[in-house]
PDB file as gemmi writes it, atoms N, CA and C in Angstrom:
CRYST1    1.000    1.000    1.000  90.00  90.00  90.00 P 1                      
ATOM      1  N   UNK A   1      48.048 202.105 170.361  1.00  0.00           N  
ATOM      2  CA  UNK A   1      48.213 202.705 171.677  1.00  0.00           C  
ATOM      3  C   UNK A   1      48.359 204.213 171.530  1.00  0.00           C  
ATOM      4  N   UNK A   2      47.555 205.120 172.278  1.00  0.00           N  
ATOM      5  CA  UNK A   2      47.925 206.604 172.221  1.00  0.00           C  
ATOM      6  C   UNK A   2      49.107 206.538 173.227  1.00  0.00           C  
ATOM      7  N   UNK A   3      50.150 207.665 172.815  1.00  0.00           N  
ATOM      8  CA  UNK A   3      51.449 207.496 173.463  1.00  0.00           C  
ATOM      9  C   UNK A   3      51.766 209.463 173.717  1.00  0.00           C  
ATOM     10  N   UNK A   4      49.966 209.781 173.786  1.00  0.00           N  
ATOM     11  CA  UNK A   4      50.146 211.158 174.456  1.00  0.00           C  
ATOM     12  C   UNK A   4      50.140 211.145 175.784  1.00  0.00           C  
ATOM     13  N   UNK A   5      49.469 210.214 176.533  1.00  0.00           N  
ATOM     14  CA  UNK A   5      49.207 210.293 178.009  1.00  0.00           C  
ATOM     15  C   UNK A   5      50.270 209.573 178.529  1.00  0.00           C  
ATOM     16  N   UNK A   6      51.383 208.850 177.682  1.00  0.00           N  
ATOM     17  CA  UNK A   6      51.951 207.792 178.325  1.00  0.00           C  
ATOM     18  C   UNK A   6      53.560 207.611 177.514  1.00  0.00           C  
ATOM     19  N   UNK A   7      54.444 206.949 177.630  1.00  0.00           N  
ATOM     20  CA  UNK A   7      55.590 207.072 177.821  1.00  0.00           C  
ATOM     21  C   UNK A   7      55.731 207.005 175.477  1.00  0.00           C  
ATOM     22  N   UNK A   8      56.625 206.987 175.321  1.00  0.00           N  
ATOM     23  CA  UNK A   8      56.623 207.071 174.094  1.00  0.00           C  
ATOM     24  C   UNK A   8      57.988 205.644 173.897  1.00  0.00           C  
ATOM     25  N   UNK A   9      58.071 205.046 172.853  1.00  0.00           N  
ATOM     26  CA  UNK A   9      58.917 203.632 172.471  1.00  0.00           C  
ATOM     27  C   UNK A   9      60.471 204.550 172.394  1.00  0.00           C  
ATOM     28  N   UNK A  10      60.535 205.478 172.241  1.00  0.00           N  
ATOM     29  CA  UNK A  10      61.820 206.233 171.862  1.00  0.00           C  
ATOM     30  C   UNK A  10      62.380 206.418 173.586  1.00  0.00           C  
ATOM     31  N   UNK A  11      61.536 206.297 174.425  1.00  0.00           N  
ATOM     32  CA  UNK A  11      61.585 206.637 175.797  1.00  0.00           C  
ATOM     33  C   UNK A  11      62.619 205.318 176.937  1.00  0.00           C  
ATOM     34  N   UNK A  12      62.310 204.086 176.097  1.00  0.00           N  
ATOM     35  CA  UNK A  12      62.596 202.824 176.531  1.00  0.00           C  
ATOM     36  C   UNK A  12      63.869 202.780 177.039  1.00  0.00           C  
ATOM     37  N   UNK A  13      64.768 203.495 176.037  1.00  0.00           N  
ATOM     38  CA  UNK A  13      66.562 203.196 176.712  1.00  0.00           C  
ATOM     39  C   UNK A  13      66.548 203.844 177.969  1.00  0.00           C  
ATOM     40  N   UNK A  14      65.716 205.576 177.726  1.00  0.00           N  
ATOM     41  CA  UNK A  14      66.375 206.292 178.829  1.00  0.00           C  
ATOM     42  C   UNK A  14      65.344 205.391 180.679  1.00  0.00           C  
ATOM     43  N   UNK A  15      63.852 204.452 180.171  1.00  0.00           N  
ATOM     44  CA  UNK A  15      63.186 204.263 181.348  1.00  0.00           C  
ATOM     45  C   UNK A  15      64.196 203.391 182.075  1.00  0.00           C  
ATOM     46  N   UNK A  16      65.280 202.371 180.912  1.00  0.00           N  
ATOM     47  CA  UNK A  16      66.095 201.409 181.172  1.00  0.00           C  
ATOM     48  C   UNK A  16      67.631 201.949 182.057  1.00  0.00           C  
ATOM     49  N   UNK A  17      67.546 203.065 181.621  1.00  0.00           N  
ATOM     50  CA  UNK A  17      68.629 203.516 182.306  1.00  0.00           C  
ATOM     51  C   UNK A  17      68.049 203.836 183.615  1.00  0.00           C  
ATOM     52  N   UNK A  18      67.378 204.501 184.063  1.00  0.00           N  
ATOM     53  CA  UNK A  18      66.859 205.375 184.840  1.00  0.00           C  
ATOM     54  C   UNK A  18      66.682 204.011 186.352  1.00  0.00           C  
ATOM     55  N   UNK A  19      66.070 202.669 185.730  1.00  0.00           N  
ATOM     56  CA  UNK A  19      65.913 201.708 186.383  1.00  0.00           C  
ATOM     57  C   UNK A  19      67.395 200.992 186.890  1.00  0.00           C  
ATOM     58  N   UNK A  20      68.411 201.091 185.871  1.00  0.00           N  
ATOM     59  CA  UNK A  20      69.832 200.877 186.130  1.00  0.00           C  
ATOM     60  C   UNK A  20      70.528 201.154 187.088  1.00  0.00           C  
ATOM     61  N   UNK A  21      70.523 203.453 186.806  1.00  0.00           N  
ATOM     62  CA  UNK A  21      71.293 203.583 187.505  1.00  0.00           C  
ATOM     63  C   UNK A  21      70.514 203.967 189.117  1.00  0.00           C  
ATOM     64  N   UNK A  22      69.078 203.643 189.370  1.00  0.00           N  
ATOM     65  CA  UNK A  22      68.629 203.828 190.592  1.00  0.00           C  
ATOM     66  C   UNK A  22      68.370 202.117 191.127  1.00  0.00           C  
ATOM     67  N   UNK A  23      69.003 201.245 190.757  1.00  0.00           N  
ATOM     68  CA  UNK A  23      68.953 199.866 191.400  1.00  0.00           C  
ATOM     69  C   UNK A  23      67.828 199.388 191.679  1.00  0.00           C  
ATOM     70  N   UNK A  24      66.921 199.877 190.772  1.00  0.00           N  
ATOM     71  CA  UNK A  24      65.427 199.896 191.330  1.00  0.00           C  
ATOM     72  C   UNK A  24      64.618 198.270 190.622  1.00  0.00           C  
ATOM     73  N   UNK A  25      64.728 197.540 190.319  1.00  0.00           N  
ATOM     74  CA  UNK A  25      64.219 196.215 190.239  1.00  0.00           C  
ATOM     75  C   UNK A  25      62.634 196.345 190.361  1.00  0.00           C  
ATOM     76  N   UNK A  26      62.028 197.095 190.940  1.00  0.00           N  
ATOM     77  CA  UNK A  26      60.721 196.866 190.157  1.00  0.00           C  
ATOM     78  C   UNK A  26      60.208 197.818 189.140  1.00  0.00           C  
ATOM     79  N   UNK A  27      61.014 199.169 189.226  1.00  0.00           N  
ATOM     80  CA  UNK A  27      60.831 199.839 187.719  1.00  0.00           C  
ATOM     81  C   UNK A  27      61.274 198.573 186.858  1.00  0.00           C  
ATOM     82  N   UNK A  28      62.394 198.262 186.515  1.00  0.00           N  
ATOM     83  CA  UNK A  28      62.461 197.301 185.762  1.00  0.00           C  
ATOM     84  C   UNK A  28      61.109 196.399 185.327  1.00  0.00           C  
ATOM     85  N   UNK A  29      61.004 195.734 186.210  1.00  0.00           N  
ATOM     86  CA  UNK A  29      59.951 195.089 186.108  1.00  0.00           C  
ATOM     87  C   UNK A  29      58.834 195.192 185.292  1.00  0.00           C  
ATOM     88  N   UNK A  30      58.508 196.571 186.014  1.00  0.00           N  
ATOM     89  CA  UNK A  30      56.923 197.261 185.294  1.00  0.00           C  
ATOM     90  C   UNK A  30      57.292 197.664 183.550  1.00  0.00           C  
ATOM     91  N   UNK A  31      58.327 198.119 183.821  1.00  0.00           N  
ATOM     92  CA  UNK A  31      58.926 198.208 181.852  1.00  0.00           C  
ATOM     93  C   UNK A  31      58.674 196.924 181.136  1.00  0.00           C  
ATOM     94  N   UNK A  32      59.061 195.992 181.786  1.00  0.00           N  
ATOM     95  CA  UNK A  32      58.749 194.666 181.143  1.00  0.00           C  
ATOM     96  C   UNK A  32      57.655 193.947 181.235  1.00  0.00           C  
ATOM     97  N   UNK A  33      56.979 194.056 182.153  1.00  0.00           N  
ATOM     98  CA  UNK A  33      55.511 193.782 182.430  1.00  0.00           C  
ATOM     99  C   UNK A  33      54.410 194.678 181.166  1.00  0.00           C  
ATOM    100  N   UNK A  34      54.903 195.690 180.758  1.00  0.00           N  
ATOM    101  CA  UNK A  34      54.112 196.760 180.199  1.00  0.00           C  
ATOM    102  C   UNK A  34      54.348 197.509 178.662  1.00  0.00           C  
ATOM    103  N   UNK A  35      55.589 197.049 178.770  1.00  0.00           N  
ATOM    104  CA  UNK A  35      56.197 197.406 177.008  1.00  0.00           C  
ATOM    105  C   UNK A  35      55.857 196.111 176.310  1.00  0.00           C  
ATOM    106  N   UNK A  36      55.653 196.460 175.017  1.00  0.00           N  
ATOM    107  CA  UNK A  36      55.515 195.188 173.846  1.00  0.00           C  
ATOM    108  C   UNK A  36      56.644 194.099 173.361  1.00  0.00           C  
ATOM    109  N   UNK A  37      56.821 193.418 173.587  1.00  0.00           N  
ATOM    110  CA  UNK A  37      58.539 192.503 173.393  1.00  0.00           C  
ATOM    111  C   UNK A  37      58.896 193.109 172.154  1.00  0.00           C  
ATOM    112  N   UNK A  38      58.306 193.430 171.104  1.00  0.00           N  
ATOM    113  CA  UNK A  38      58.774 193.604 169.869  1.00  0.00           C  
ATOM    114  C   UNK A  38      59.736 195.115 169.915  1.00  0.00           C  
ATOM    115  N   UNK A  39      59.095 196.447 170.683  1.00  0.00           N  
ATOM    116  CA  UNK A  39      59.690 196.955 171.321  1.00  0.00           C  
ATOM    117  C   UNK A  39      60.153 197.331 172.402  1.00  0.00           C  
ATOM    118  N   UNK A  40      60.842 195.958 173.297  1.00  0.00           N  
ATOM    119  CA  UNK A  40      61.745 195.771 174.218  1.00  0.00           C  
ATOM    120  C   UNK A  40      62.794 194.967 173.325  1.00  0.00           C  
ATOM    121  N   UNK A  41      62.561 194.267 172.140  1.00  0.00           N  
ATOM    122  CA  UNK A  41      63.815 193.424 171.945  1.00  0.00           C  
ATOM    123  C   UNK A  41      65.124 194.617 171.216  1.00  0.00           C  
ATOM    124  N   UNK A  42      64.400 196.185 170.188  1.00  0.00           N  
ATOM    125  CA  UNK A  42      65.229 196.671 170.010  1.00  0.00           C  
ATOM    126  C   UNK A  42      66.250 197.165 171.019  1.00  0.00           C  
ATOM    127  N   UNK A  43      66.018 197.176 172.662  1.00  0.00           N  
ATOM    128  CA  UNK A  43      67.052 197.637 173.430  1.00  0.00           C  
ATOM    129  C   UNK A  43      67.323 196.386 174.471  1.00  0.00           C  
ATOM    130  N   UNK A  44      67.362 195.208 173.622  1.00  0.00           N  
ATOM    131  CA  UNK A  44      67.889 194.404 174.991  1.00  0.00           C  
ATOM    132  C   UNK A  44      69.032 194.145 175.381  1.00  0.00           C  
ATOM    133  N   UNK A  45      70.312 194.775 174.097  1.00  0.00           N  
ATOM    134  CA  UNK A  45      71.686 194.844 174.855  1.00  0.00           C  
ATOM    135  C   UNK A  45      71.345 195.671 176.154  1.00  0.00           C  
ATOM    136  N   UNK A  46      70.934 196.749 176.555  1.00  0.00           N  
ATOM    137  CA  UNK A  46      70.322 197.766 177.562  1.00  0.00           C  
ATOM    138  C   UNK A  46      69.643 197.408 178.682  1.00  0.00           C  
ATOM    139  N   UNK A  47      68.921 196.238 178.017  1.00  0.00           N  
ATOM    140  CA  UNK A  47      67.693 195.809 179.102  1.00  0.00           C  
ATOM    141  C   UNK A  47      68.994 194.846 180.082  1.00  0.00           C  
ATOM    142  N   UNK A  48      69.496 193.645 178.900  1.00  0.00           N  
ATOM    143  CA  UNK A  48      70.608 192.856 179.459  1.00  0.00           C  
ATOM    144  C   UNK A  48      71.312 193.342 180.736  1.00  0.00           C  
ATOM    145  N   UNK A  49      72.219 194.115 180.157  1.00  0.00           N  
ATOM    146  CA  UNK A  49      73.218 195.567 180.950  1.00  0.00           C  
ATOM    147  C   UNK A  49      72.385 195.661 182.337  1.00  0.00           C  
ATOM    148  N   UNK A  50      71.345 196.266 182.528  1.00  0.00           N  
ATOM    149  CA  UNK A  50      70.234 196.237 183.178  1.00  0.00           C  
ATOM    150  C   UNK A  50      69.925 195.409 184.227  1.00  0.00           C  
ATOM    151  N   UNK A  51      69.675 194.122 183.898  1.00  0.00           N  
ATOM    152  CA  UNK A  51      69.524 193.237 184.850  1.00  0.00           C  
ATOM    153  C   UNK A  51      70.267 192.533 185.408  1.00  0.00           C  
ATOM    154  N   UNK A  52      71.750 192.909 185.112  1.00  0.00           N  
ATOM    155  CA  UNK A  52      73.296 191.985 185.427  1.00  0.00           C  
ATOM    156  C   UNK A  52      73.232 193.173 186.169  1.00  0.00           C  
ATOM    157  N   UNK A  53      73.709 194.340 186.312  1.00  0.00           N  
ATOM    158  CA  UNK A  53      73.783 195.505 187.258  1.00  0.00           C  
ATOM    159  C   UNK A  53      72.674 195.303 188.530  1.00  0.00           C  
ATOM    160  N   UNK A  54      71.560 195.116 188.398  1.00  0.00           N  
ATOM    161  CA  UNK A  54      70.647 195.178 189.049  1.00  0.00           C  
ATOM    162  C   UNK A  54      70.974 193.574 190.115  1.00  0.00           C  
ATOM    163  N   UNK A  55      71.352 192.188 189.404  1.00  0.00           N  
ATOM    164  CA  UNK A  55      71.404 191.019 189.990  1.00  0.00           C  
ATOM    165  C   UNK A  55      72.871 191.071 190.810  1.00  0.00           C  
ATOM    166  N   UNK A  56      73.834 191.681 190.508  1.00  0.00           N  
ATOM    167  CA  UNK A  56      75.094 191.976 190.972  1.00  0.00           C  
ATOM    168  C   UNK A  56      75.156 192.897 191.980  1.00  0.00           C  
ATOM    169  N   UNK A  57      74.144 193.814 191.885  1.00  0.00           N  
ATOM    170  CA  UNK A  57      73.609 194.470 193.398  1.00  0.00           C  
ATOM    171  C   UNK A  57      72.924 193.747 194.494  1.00  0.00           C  
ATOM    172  N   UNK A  58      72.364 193.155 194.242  1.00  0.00           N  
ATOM    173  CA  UNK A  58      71.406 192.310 195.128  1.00  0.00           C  
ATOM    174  C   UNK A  58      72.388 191.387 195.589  1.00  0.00           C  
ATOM    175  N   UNK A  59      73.260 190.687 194.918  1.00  0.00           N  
ATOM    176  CA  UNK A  59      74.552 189.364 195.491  1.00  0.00           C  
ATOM    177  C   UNK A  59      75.335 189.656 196.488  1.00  0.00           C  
ATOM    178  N   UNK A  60      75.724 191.580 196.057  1.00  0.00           N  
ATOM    179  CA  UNK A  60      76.744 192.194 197.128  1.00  0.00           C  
ATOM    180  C   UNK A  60      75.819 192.782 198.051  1.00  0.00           C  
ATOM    181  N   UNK A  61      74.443 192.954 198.492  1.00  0.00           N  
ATOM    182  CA  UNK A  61      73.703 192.663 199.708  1.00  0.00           C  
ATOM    183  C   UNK A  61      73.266 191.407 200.249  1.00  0.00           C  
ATOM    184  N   UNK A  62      73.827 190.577 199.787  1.00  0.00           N  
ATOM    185  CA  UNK A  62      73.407 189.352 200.864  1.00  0.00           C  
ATOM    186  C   UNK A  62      74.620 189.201 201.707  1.00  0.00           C  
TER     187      UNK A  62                                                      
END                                                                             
């Protein structure tokens, strides 16, 4: 993969945060739809973190 036009693997925690702290559920998504598992599994304490924040938002809007 060229990783000049496009996000770099070192980039992953901060796309994970960024999806965190803006409650945003389909950034999420597209990170996971679009990164390689092999590098998504080095940050899945992060990713984890991530989607409990994100599912715990959505519970306290219903």
């Amino acid at each position: 993969m060229n990783y000049e036009d496009e996000w770099h693997p070192h980039d992953i925690p901060f796309m994970v945060e960024a999806a965190q702290s803006s409650d945003d559920a389909g950034y999420l998504s597209l990170i996971l739809e679009h990164v390689a598992a092999s590098e998504l599994s080095e940050h899945q304490p992060a990713i984890c973190q991530a989607v409990a924040v994100l599912s715990e938002a959505e519970e306290m809007m219903r």
